[in-house]
C-alpha positions, -999 to +999 in steps of 0.1 A: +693-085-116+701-049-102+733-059-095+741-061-131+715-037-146+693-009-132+680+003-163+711+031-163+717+048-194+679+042-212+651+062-214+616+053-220+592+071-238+556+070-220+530+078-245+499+081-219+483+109-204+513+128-186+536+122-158+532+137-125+573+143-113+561+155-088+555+119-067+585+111-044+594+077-065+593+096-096+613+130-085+647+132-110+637+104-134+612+122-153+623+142-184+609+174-195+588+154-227+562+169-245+523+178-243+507+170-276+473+173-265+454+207-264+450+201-222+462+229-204+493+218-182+526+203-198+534+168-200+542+170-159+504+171-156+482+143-154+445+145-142+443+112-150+473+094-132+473+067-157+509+078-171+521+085-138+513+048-125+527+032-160+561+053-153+563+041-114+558+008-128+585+012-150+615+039-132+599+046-099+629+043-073+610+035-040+614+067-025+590+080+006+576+042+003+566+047-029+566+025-060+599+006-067+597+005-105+615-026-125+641-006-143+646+023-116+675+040-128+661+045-165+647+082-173+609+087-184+602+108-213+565+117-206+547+123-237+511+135-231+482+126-252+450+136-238+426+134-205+422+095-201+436+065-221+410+060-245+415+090-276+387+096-297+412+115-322+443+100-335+463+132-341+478+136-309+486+100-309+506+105-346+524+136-328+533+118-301+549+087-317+565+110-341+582+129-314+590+100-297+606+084-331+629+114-329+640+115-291+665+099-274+642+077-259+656+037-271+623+026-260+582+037-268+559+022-239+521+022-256+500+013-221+469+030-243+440+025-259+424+039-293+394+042-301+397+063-334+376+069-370+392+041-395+401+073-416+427+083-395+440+046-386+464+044-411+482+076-398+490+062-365+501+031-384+524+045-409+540+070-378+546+038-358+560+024-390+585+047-389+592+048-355+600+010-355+624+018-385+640+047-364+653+016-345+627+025-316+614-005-296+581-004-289+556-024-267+518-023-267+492-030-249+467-058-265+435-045-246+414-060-220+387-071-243+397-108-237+359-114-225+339-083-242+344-087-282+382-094-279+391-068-301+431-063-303+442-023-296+449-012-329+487-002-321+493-034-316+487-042-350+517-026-366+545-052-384+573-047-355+554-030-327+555-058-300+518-067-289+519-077-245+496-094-231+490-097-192+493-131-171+488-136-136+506-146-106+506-182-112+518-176-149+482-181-167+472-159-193+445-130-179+413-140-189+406-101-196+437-101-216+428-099-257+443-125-278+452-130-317+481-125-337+489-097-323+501-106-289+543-114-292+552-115-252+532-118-219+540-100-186+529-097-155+498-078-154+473-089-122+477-077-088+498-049-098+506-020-067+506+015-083+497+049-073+456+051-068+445+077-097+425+098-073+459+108-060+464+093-026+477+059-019+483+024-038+462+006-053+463-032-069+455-033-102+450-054-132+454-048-170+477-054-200+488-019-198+508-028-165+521-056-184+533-031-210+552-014-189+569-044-173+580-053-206+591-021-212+614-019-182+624-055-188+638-043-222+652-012-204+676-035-180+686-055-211+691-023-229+714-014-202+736-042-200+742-043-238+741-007-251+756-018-281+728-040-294+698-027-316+664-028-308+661-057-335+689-080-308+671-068-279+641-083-288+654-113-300+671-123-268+634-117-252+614-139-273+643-163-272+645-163-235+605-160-226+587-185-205+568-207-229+534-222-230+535-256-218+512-267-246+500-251-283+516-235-306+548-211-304+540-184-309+503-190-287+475-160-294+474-158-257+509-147-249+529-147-281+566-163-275+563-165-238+565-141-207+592-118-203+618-132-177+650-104-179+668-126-161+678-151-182+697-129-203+714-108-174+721-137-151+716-167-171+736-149-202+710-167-230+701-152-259+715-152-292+708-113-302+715-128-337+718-100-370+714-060-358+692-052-385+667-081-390+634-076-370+626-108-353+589-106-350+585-095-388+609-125-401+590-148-371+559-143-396+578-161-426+583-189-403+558-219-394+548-223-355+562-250-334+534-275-322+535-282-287+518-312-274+483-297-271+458-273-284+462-237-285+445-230-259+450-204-225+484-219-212+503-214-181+539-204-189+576-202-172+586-237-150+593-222-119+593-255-096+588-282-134+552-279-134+545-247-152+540-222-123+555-194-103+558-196-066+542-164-048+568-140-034+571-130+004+552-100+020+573-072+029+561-058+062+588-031+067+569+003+071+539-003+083+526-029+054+536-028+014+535-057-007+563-078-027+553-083-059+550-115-074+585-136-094+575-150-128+597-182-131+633-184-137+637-217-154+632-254-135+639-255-100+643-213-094+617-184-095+632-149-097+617-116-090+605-103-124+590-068-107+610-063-074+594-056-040+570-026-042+573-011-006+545+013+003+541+034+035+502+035+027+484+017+009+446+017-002+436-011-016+411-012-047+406-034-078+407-013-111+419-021-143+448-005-165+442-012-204 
């Protein structure tokens, strides 16, 4: 795909808790942003590393061995929030997504959870309201509640802001991933190499917020390819052209339309981006699901070899170790890299999970 797009010429906005530029794979593709929080430090600071891994994920270029990001010629505009990923206030969270609305950024990556008095929901709401009729496209995290309460994140809520939800390697929904409504795409979100938080090494992780960023940086290298289009067309071509569940209802409350798969609209040229100005997920809602054969149920999705599952990439072993990440199919009888080979010099592994 990086023959065709790199993610040149967009910049994601990373509303999260900073982004250290300092990390080799992240030096020149971090903008200057914005702290919105009352931490000391500017939006280059991040005591938490949760912003720094989401941005990796999404622009990181390899370098030093570091994390090889899906889109890693698109820019980063951190935007910082606050000491961790959960907020207990949702003013910074309303400054935030109003600067974001108001930036250059085409794209508003939400790998965050709220946790916020009901008073002040409907703030956050009504900014990312306007945000989404800024023309900003903007992915959210469902939450990893799937098996404690299964409470949806509350950004992911919002008429046009597009819910993600995390599947694994073999293409099955995460059965920490949240489900409802809300979810509109899946991406890959298990077994997910970023840099540790304690601030040496790698670590694999799991969460819907690394799925977030994937489809971030999937709509980054779409983006990129068709800078003409709106955010309304890039989205369209993305549900249009996602892996579907082999059985249920389209769109499933697991993973929405499908999971992400870039290629088919850079290689495979599908996609109808359709009108410029209609959202797809809003008019979606004034149309009845499609039935698939069974219940709605957690599916499997993609058809990498016709049976509904992705074949597991190759190690890389160049350096001293590192990992390939994993292709989400392609369409019948292919499997392409969705997330590109993550090469680390070092690596510590550890299980911990990104909501």
């Amino acid at each position: 795909m990086w023959e065709v797009s790199a993610g040149q010429g967009v910049t994601v906005a990373v509303i999260d808790t900073g982004v250290d530029a300092s990390l080799p794979e992240l030096h020149g593709q971090v903008l200057p942003g914005k702290n919105v929080s009352e931490l000391r430090g500017g939006a280059h600071r991040d005591t938490d590393g949760h912003g720094t891994a989401m941005a990796a994920l999404i622009a990181g270029t390899g370098r030093s061995g570091g994390v090889t990001g899906l889109a890693p010629k698109s820019r980063i505009l951190p935007v910082r929030t606050g000491a961790g990923v959960t907020l207990t206030s949702g003013k910074d969270m309303v400054q935030a997504v109003e600067f974001a609305a108001t930036s250059d950024a085409r794209i508003v990556n939400l790998s965050v959870a709220t946790e916020i008095p009901s008073s002040e929901t409907e703030d956050i709401h009504k900014a990312l309201r306007e945000a989404v009729g800024e023309g900003k496209l903007i992915f959210a995290g469902i939450g990893n509640t799937g098996k404690s309460g299964n409470a949806a994140s509350l950004l992911a809520q919002v008429p046009g802001v597009v819910g993600v939800a995390a599947v694994d390697k073999m293409g099955k929904v995460a059965d920490f991933s949240a489900h409802g409504p809300e979810v509109a795409l899946a991406a890959p979100g298990v077994d997910i190499t970023v840099p540790c938080k304690q601030g040496t090494g790698y670590c694999d992780t799991e969460g819907t917020s690394n799925a977030t960023a994937i489809a971030s940086a999937s709509a980054a290298l779409i983006w990129s390819e068709h800078p003409d289009w709106t955010a309304n067309q890039v989205l369209r071509v993305m549900m249009e052209t996602a892996g579907k569940p082999e059985t249920g209802k389209v769109p499933s409350k697991y993973v929405g339309y499908g999971t992400v798969r870039p290629r088919k609209v850079l290689l495979d040229k599908e996609g109808d981006p359709g009108p410029p100005a209609v959202n797809p997920l809003m008019a979606a809602r004034e149309q009845p699901s499609s039935a698939g054969p069974g219940p709605d149920g957690p599916p499997k999705t993609g058809t990498a070899d016709g049976k509904g599952e992705a074949q597991p990439a190759a190690q890389a072993d160049g350096n001293g170790g590192g990992k390939a990440l994993w292709p989400i199919a392609g369409g019948a009888g292919a499997a392409a890299l969705l997330t590109a080979a993550v090469l680390l010099v070092r690596r510590r592994k550890a299980q911990t999970k990104n909501p």
